[in-house]
C-alpha positions in Angstrom: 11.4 -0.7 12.4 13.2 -2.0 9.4 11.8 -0.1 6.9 12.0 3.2 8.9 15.5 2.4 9.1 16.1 1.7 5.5 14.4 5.1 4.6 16.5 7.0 6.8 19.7 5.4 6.0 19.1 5.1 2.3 16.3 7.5 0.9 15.7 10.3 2.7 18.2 11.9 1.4 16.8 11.1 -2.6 13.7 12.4 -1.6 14.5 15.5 -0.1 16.8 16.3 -3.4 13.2 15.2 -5.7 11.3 17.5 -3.6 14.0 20.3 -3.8 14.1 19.5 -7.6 10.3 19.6 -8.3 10.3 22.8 -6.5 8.4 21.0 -3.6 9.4 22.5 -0.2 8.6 26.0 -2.0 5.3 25.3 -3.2 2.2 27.9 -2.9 -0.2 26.8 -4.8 -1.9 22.8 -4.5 0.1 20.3 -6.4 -2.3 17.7 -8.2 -0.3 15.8 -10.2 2.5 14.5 -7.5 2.4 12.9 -4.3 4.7 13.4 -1.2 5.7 9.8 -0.7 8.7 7.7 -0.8 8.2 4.6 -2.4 9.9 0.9 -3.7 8.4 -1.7 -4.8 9.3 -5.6 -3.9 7.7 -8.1 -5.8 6.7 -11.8 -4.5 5.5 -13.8 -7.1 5.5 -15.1 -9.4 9.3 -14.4 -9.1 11.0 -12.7 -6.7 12.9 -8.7 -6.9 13.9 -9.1 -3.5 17.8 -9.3 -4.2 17.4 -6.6 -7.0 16.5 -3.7 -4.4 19.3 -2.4 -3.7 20.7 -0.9 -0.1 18.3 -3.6 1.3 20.0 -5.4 4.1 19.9 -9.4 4.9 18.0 -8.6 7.8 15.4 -7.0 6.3 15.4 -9.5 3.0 15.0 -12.2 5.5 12.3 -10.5 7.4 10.4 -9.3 4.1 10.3 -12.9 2.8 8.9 -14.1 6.2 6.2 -11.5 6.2 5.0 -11.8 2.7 4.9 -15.7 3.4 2.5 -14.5 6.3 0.8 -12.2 4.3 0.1 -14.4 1.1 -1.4 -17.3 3.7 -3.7 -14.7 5.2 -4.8 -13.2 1.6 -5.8 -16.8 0.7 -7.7 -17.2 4.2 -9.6 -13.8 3.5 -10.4 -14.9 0.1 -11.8 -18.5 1.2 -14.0 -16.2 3.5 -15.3 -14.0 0.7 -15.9 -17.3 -0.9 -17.9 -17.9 1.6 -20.0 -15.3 1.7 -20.8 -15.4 -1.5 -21.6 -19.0 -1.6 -18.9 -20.0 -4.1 -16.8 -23.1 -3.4 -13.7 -22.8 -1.1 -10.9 -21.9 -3.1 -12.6 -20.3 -6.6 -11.0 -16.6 -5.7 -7.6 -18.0 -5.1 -8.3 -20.0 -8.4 -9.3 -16.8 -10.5 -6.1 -14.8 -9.2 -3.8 -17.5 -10.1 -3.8 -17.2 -13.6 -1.3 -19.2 -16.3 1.9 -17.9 -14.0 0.7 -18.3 -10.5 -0.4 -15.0 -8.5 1.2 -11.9 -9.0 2.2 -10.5 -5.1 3.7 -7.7 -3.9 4.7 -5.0 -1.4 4.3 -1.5 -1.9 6.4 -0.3 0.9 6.0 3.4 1.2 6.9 6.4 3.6 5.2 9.5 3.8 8.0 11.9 5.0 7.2 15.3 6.9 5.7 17.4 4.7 5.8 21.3 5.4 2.6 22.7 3.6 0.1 19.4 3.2 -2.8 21.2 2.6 -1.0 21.9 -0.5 0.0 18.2 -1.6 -1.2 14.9 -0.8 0.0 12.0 0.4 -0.9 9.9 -2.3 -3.8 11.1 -4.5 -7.3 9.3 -4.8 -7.5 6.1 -6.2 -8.9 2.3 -6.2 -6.3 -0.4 -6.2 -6.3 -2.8 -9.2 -5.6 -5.6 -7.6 -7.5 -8.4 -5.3 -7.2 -8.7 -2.0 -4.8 -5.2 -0.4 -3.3 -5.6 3.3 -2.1 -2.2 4.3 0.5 -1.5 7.3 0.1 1.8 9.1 2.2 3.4 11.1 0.8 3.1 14.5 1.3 6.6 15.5 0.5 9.2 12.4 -2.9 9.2 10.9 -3.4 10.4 6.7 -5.3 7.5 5.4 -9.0 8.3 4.1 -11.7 6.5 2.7 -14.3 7.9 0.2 -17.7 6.1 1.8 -21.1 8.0 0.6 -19.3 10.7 -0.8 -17.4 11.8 2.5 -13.9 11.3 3.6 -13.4 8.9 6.4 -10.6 9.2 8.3 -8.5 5.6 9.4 -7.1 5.9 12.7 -3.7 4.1 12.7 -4.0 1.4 15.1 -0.6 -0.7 16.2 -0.3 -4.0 15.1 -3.3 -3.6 12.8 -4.0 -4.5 9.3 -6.3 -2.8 6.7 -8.1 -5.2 4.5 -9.0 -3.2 0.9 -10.5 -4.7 -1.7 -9.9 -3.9 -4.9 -10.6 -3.3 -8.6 -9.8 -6.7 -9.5 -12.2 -8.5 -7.2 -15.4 -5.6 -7.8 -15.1 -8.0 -11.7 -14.5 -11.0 -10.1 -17.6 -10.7 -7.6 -19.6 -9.1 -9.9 -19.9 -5.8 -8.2 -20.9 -7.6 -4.8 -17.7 -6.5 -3.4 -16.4 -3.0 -4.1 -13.3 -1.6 -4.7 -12.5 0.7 -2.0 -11.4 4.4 -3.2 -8.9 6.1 -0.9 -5.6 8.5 0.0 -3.5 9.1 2.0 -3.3 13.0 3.5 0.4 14.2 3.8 1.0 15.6 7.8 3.4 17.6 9.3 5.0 14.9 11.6 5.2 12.7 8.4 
C-alpha cells in the first residue's frame, strides 16, 4: 500500500515525462534497450540510504526498516537451509556473504506502470541477479514475471501475501553450480 502510494504521489508523474521524453508512449517498433519500470533503490547494509530517499514519508521509513529486519532474518534462515542441503555446516553461506564490511542488503522497490503497447517493451529485460539470496514482492493482482526453465518462459502467477525466493549469480559460485541462478523478466501489461 505504501509503496503504491509513494509512486502515485511522487513518481508517476517523472515517469510519464521519461516515457514522453524517450518517445515511449509513441513507440512502433520493440524497444530493447529500456524497460517500462519505475524504480528506487534503498539500501540496508552495510549502512543505511533510508533518510537519503527523498519524498519518503516516516511511515513508510519506519515500515521499510521493519520489513527489511524481517527480510534479512528470513534470507539467513533460507541460507542455513541451503546449508543444509548441501551438507555444509550451519551458518557457512551467511559467512561467505558477509565479507570484510558485513552484508551488502537491499530493496529494489519497483513499479511497473500501465504500459500502452507491451508487446513492444518489456517490463524489465532478461537477466540473472548478482546477488545471493533475492526475495521478490508481487503484486497480488497483475501477473508479468517469467522464468526461463528448459528454454521456455514460465509464467509466475502473483499470489497475495507471497514471496519469490531467486537465487542468484552470487550463490551459482558460492555452491559451485549446485544451485543456479535463476534467469527471468518481467512482461509489461496493460493494467500495469
Amino acid at each position: 500500500r505504501l509503496t503504491k502510494e509513494h509512486y502515485r504521489k511522487c513518481m508517476e508523474e517523472r515517469f510519464k515525462e521519461l516515457v514522453a521524453t524517450k518517445g515511449l508512449d509513441t513507440v512502433q517498433t520493440e524497444v530493447k534497450d529500456m524497460d517500462w519500470e519505475s524504480t528506487f533503490h534503498l539500501r540496508h547494509l552495510p549502512e543505511s540510504n533510508i533518510y537519503q530517499i527523498p519524498d519518503l514519508t516516516d511511515e513508510y521509513r519506519a515500515v521499510m526498516k521493519e520489513f527489511a529486519l524481517r527480510l534479512e532474518k528470513l534470507a539467513e534462515e533460507l541460507l542455513d537451509l541451503l546449508c543444509e542441503n548441501l551438507g555444509l555446516e550451519k551458518g557457512y553461506l551467511k559467512k561467505a556473504f558477509y565479507g570484510s564490511r558485513g552484508p551488502t542488503f537491499g530493496t529494489k522497490v519497483a513499479n511497473y506502470p500501465p504500459c500502452p503497447k507491451p508487446e513492444l517493451v518489456k517490463g524489465l529485460r532478461a537477466h540473472t541477479d548478482a546477488g545471493g539470496i533475492i526475495l521478490l514482492f508481487q503484486d497480488d493482482k497483475v501477473s508479468g514475471l517469467q522464468l526461463l526453465k528448459d528454454g521456455q518462459w514460465i509464467d509466475v502467477p502473483p499470489m497475495r501475501h507471497s514471496i519469490v525466493v531467486n537465487l542468484g549469480d552470487q550463490l551459482e559460485v558460492i555452491t559451485n553450480g549446485k544451485y543456479k541462478s535463476v534467469e527471468h523478466r518481467v512482461i509489461a501489461q496493460t493494467d500495469g
